[in-house]
C-alpha positions in Angstrom: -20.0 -148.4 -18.0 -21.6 -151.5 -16.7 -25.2 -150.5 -17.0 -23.8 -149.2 -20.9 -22.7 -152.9 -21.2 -25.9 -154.7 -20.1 -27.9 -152.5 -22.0 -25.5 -153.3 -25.3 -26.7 -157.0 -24.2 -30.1 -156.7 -24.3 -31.1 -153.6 -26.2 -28.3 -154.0 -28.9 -26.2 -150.9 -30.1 -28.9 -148.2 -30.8 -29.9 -148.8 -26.8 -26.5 -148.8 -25.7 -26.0 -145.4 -27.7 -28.0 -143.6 -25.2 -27.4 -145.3 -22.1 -24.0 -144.6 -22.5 -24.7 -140.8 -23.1 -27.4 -140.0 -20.4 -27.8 -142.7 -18.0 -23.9 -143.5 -17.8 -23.1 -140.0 -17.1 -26.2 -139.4 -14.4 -25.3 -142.7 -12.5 -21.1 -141.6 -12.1 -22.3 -138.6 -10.7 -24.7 -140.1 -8.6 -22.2 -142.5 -7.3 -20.1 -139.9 -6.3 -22.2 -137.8 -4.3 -23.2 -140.5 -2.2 -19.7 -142.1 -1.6 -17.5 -138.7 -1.7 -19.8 -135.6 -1.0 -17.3 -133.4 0.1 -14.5 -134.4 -2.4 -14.9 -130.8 -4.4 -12.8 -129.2 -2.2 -9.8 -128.4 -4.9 -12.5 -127.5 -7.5 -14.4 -124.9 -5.1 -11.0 -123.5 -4.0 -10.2 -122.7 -7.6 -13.2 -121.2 -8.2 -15.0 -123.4 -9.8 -18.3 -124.3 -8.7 -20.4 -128.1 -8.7 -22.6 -127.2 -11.3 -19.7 -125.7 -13.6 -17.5 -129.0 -13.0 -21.1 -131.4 -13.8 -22.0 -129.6 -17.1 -18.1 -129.8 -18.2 -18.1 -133.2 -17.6 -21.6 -133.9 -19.2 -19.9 -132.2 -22.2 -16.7 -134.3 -22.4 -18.8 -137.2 -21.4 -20.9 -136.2 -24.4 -18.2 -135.7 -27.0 -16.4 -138.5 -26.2 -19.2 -140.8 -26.4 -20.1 -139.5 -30.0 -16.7 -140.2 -31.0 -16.9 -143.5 -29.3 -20.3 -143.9 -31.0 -18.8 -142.5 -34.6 -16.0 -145.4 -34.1 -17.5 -148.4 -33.5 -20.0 -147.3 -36.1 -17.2 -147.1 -38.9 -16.1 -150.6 -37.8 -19.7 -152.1 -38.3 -19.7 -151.1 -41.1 -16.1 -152.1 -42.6 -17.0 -155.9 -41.3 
């Protein structure tokens, strides 16, 4: 959320739209391989596998942010 933030600084909204999107959800998984690699270990057990769990979350991460996107958008525009 912190590279999202910096790039709301300096690239305005449009840039923070897809930071937030791609580059938010890259570096959070990125993050956690390096510091927690072998955290998946109640995910695998349930039969769920890494790539199943990333492309989930890509999707939720996805949604959310185009809701997130949608609101902020609608409060622009009321101000």
């Amino acid at each position: 959320m912190s590279i999202s933030a910096l790039a709301w600084v300096f690239g305005g909204f449009e840039t923070f739209k897809y930071v937030l999107i791609i580059f938010g959800f890259c570096i959070s998984i990125l993050i956690k391989e390096v510091n927690s690699k072998n955290e998946y270990l109640f995910y695998y057990n349930n039969g769920i596998s890494k790539m199943h769990l990333f492309v989930y979350g890509f999707l939720m991460n996805f949604v959310f942010s185009m809701l997130l996107i949608l609101v902020i958008n609608v409060v622009i525009k009321l101000v």
